[in-house]
C-alpha positions in Angstrom: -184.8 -114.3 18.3 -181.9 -115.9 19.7 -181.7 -117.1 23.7 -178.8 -116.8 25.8 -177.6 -120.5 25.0 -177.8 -120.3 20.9 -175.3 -118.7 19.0 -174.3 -119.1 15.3 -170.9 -118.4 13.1 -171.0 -118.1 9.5 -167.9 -117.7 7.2 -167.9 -114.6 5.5 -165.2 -112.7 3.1 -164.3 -109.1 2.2 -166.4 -108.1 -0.2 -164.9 -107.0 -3.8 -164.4 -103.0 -4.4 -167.8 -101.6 -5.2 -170.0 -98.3 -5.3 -173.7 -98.1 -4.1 -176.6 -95.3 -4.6 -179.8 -95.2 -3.6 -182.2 -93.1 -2.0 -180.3 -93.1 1.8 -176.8 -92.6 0.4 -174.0 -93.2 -1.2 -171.5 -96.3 -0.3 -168.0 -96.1 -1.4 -166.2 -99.6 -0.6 -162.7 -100.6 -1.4 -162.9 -104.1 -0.1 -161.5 -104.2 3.8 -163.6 -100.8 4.1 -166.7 -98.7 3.7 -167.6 -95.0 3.8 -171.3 -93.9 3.5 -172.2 -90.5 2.5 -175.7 -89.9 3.8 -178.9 -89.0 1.9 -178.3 -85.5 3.5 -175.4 -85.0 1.6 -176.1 -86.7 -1.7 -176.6 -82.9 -3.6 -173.3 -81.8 -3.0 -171.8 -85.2 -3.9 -173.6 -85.0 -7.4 -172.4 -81.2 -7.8 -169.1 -82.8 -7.0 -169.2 -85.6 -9.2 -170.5 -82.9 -12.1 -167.7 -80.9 -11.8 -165.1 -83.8 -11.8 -166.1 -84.4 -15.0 -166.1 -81.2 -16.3 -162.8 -79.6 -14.5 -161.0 -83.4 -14.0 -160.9 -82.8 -10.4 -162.6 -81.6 -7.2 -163.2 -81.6 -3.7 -166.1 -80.6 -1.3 -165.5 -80.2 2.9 -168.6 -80.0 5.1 -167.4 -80.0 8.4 -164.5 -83.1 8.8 -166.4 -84.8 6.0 -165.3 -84.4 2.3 -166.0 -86.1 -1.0 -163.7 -86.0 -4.3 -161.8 -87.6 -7.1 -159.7 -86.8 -10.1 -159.9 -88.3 -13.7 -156.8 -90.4 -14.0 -156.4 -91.3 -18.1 -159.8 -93.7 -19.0 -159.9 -94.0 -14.8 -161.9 -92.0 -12.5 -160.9 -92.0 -8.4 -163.2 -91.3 -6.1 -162.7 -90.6 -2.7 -164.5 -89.6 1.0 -164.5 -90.1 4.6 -163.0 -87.7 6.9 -160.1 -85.7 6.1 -157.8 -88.0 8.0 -159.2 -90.7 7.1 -160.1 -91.9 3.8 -161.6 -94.4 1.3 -160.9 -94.5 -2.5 -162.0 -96.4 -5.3 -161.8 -96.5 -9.0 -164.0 -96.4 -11.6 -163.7 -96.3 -15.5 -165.1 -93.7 -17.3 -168.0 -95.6 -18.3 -169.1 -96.5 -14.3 -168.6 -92.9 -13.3 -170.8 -92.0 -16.2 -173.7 -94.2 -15.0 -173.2 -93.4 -11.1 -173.0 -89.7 -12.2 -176.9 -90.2 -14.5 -178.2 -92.2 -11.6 -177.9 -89.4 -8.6 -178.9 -86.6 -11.0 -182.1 -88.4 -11.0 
């Protein structure tokens, strides 16, 4: 534990663009920011995902949250946050695929 006369400063960088999934939640990242969809929620974001691959596009509100995305050509976008403020990220078909396998598990 630190005292009141130790401090420390690291450099540190935006991190690249990425998706996480585990067992607390989703994290949707497009470098400068982050959005995490709780475990809670993680049901309706598969159902969501499920039917952007079947219909090519959806959306889901609870409350001021929502989740989505569309299929753009070999590209799928992703987006979530609240509904004034939102993160997006793409993914080719191939990553959706494998985030889509992993949270129907």
């Amino acid at each position: 534990m630190l005292d009141a006369t130790t401090s420390l400063t690291v450099q540190a960088r935006v991190p690249n663009p990425y998706v996480h999934v585990d067992n607390r939640g989703l994290i949707l990242c497009n470098g400068p920011r982050c959005v995490c969809v709780p475990a809670s929620q993680l049901r309706t974001c598969a159902e969501t995902f499920e039917i952007i691959a079947t219909e090519k596009r959806a959306t889901r509100v609870q409350g001021p949250h929502l989740v989505g995305g569309y299929i753009d050509g070999g590209y799928v976008v992703l987006y979530a946050g609240t509904v004034d403020d939102l993160v997006s990220v793409s993914l080719n078909s191939g990553e959706f695929d494998a985030l889509r396998a992993a949270m129907a598990r």
